[in-house]
Backbone bond lengths (Angstrom), bond angles and torsions (degrees), N, CA, C in turn:
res aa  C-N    CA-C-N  psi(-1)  N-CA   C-N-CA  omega(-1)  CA-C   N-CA-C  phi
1 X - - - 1.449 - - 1.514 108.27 -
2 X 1.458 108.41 128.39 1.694 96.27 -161.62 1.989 90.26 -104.73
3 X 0.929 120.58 -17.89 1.588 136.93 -179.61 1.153 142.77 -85.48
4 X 1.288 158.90 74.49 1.333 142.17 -156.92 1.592 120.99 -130.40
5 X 1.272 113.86 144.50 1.978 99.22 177.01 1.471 96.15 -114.24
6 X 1.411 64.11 144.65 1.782 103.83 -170.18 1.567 102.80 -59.12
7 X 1.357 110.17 -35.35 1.883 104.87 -176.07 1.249 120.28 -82.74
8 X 1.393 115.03 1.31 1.683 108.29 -174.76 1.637 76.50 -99.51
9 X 1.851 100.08 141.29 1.591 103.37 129.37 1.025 166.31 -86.34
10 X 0.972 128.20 115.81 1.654 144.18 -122.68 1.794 80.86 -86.47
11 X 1.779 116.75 -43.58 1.222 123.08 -127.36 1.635 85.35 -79.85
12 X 1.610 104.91 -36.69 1.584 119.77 -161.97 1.599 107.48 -67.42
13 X 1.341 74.67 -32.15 2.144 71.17 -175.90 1.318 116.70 -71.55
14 X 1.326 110.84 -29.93 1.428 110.52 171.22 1.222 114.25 -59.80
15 X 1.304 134.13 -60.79 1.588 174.72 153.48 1.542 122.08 132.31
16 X 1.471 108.81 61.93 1.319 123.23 -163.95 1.673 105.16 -128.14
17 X 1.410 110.76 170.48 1.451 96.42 -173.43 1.871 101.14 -116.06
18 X 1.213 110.14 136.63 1.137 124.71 166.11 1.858 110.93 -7.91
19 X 1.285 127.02 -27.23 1.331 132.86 -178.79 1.439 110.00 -104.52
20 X 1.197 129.23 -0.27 1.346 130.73 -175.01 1.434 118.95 -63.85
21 X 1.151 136.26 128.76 1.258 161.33 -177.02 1.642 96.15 -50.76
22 X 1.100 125.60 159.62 1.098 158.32 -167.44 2.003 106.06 -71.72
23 X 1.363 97.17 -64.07 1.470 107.28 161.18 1.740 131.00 -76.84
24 X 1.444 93.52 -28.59 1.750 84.52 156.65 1.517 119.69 -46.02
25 X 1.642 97.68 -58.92 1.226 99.34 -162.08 1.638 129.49 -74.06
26 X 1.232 89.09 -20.31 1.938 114.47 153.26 1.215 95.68 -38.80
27 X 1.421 128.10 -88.90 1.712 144.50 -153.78 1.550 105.51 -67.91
28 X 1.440 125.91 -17.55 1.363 106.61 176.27 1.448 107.41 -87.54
29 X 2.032 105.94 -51.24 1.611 88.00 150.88 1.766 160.67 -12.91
30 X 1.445 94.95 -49.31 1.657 120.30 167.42 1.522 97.04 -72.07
31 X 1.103 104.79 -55.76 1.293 87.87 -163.81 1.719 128.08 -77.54
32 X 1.644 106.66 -7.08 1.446 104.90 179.85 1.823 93.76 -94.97
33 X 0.817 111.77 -36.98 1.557 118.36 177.08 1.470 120.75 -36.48
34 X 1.875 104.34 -48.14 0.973 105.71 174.04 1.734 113.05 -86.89
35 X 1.337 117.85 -11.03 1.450 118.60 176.44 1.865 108.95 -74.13
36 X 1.296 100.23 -34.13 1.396 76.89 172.24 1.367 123.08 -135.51
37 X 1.668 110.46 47.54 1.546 112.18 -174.14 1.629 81.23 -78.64
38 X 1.956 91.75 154.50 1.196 117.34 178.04 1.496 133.18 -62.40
39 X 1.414 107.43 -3.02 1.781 120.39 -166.41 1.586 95.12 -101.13
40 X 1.270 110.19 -17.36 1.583 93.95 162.82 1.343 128.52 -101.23
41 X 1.344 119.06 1.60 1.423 152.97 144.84 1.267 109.78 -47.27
42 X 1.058 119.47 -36.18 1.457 109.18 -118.35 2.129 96.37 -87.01
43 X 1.544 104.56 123.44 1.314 104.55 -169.32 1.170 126.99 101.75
44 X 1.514 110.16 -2.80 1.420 102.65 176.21 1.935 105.18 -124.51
45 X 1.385 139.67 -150.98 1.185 138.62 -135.56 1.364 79.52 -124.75
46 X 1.610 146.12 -14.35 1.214 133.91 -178.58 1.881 100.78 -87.93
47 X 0.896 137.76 -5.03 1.407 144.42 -141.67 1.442 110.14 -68.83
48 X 1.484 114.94 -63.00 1.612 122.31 168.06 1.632 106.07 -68.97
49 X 1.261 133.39 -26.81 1.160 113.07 161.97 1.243 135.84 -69.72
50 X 1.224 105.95 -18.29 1.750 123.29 169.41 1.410 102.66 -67.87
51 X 1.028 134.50 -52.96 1.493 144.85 -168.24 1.175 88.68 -75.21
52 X 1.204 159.54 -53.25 1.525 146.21 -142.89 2.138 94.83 -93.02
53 X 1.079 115.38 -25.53 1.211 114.85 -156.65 2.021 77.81 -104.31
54 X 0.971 137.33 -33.41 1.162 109.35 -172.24 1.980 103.02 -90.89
55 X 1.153 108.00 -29.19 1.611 98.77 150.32 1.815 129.21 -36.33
56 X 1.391 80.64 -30.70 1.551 83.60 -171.53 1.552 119.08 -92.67
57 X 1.300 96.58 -32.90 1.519 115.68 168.12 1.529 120.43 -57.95
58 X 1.608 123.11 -39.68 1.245 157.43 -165.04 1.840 95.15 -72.21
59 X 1.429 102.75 -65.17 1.061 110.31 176.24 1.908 129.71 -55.46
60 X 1.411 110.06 -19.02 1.389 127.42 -165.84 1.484 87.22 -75.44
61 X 1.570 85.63 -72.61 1.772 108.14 177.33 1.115 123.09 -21.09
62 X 1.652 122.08 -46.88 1.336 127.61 -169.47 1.504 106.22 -86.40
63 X 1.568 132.68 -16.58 1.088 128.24 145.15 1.609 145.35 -72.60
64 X 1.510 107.58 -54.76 1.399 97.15 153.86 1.686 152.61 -129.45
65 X 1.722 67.16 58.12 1.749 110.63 -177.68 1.234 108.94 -88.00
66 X 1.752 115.40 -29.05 1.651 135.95 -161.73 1.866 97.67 -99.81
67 X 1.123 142.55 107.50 1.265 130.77 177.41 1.629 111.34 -45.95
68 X 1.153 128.05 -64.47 1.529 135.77 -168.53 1.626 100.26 -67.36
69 X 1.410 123.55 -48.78 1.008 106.18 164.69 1.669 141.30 -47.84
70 X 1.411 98.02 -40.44 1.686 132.71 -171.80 2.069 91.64 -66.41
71 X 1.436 103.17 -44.34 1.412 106.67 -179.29 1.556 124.63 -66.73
72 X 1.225 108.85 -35.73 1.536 130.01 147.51 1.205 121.53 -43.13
73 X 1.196 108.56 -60.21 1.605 110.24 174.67 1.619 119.90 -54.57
74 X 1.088 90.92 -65.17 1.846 106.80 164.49 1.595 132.26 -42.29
75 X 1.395 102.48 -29.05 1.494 130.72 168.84 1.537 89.29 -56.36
76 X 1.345 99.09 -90.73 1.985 124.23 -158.18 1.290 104.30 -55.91
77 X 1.723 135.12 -24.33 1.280 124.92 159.95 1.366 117.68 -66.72
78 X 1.364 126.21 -24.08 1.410 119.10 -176.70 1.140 107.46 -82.10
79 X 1.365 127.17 -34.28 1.588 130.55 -154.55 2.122 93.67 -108.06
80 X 1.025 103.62 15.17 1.355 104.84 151.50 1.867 104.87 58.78
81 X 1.231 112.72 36.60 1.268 100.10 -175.91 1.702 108.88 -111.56
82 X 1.577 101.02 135.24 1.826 94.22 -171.91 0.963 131.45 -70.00
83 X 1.848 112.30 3.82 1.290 104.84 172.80 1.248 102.36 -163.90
84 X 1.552 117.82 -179.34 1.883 112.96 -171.26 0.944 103.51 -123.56
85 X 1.720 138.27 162.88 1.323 155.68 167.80 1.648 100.16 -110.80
86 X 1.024 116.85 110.16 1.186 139.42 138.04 1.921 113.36 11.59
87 X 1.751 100.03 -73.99 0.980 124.41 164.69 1.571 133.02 -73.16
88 X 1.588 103.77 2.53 1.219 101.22 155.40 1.976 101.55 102.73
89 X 0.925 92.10 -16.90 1.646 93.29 -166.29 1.594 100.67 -64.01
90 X 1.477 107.96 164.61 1.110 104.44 -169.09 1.861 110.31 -109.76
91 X 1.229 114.97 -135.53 1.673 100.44 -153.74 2.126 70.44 -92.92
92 X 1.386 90.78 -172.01 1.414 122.88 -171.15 1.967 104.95 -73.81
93 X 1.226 104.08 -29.76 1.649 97.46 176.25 1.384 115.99 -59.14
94 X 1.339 110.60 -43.30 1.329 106.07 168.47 1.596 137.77 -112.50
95 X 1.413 101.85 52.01 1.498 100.90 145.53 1.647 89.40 102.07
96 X 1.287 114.42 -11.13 1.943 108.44 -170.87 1.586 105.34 90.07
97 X 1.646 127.15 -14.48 1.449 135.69 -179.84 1.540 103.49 -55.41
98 X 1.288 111.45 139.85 1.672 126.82 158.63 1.670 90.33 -45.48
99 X 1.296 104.59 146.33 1.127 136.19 -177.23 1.628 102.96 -73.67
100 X 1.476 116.05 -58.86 1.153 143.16 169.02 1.953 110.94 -40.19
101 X 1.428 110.74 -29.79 1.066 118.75 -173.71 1.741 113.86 -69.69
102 X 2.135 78.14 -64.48 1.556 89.56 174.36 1.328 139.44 -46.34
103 X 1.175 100.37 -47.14 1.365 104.74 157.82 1.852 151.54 -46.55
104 X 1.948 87.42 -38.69 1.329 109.62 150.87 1.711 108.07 -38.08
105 X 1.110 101.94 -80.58 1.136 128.06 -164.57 1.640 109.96 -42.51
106 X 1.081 110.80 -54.48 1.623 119.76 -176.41 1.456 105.86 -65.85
107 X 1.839 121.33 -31.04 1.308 110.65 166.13 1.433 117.18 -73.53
108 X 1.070 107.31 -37.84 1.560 116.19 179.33 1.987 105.93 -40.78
109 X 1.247 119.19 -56.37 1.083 146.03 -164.20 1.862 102.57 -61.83
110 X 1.273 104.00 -65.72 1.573 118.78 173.39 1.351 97.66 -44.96
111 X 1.309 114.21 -86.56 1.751 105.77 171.34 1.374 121.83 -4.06
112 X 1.232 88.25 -69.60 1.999 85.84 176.79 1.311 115.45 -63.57
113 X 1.211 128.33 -44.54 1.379 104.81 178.57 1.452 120.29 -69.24
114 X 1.386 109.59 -32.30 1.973 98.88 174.80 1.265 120.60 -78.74
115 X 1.491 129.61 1.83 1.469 141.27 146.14 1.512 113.94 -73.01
116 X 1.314 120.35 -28.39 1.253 113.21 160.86 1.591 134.59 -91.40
117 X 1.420 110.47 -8.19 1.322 132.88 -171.17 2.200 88.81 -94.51
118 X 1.517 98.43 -43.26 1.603 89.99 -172.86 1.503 115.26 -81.50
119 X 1.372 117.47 -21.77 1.250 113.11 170.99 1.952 150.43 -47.45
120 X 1.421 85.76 -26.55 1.442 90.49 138.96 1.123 149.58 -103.42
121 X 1.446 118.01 30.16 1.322 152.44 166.74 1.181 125.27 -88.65
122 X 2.069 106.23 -51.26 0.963 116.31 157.10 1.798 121.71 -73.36
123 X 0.844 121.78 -31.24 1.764 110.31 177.23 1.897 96.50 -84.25
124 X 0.972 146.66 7.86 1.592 144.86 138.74 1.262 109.37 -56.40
125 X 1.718 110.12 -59.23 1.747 109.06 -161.86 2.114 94.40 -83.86
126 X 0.799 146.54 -27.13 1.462 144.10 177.33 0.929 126.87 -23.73
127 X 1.651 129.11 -0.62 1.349 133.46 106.83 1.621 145.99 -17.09
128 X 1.548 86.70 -56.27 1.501 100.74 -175.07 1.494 114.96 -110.60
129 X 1.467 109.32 98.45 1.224 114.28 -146.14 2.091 90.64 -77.08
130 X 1.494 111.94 -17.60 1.739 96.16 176.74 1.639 123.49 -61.35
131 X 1.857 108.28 -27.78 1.409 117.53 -167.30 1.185 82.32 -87.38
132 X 1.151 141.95 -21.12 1.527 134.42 -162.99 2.204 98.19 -83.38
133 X 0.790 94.13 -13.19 1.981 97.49 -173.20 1.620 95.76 -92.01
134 X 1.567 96.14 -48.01 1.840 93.41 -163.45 1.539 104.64 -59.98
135 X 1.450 125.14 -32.66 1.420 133.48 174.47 1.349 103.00 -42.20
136 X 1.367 107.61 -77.77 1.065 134.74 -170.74 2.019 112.44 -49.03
137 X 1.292 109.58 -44.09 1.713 95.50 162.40 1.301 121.81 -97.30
138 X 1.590 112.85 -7.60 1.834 105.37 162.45 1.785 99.66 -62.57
139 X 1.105 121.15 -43.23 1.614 127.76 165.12 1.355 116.64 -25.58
140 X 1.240 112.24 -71.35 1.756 124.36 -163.45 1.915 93.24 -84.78
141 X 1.221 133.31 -12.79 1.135 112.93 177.79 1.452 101.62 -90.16
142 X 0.704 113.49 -49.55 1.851 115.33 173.24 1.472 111.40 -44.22
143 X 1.520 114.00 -41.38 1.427 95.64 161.39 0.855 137.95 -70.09
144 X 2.013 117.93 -46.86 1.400 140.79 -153.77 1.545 85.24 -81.30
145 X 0.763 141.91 -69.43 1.521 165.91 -150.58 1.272 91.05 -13.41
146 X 1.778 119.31 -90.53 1.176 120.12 -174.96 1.619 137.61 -50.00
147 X 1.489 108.23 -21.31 1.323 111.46 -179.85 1.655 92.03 -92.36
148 X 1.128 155.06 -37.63 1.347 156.98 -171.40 1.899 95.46 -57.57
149 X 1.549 122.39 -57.62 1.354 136.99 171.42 1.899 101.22 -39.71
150 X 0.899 103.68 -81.41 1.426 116.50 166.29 1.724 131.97 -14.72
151 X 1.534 101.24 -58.13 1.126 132.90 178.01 1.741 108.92 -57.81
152 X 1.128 89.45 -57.92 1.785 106.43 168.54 1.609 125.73 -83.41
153 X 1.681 121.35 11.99 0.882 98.60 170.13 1.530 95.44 -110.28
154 X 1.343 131.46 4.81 1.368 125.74 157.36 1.199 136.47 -26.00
């Protein structure tokens, strides 16, 4: 499933909670799948409703059944957007840009200004070459920080 909206719950249809483990959501799957595949239906007045509800189930599944997908999903529900791009782009306020980008970017930006806001702080202390380090790795953690976080939640 290359598509999904962000406003249906994927989590509800299963009947799992937004935090559910990977194998929960396996086993509730199996288990609604098998509650309402159509061959045990099959012939009586529940029949198209079985099929419509395991369509629906099918569909949950294929979202946060997929980890990267499931993470996607989880993304665009938090950030409130009514619908998804394929390609990742984000809602219309900003420009169609990955979300992920902008943000880059806006840290990127801050950086510069508190390297430029601290810099005459730092050529004051240039004496003291210890306050001159702590600058300097409150610096690199503010950068490294988030991609290091990142790195490890792989």
């Amino acid at each position: 499933m290359s598509e999904f909206d962000p406003r249906i719950d994927y989590y509800a249809a299963l009947g799992v909670g937004s935090t559910a483990s990977g194998d929960d959501i396996l086993k509730a799957y199996h288990a609604l799948a098998a509650k309402y595949h159509p061959d045990k239906h099959q012939g009586n007045d529940l029949e198209d409703l079985a099929r419509e509800k395991l369509t629906e189930i099918n569909a949950a599944f294929a979202v946060v059944g997929n980890p990267s997908l499931r993470a996607r999903y989880d993304a665009a529900r938090r950030s409130g957007r009514a619908s998804y791009t394929p390609g990742g782009g984000g809602a219309a306020s900003d420009g169609g840009r990955p979300r992920a980008e902008v943000s880059s970017t806006l840290r990127t930006v801050l950086i510069v200004i508190a390297v430029l806001v601290a810099l005459p702080l730092v050529l004051r202390f240039l004496r003291n070459p210890r306050l001159l380090l702590i600058i300097a790795a409150v610096l690199a953690a503010l950068w490294l920080g988030p991609k290091i976080v990142r790195y490890f939640r792989r």
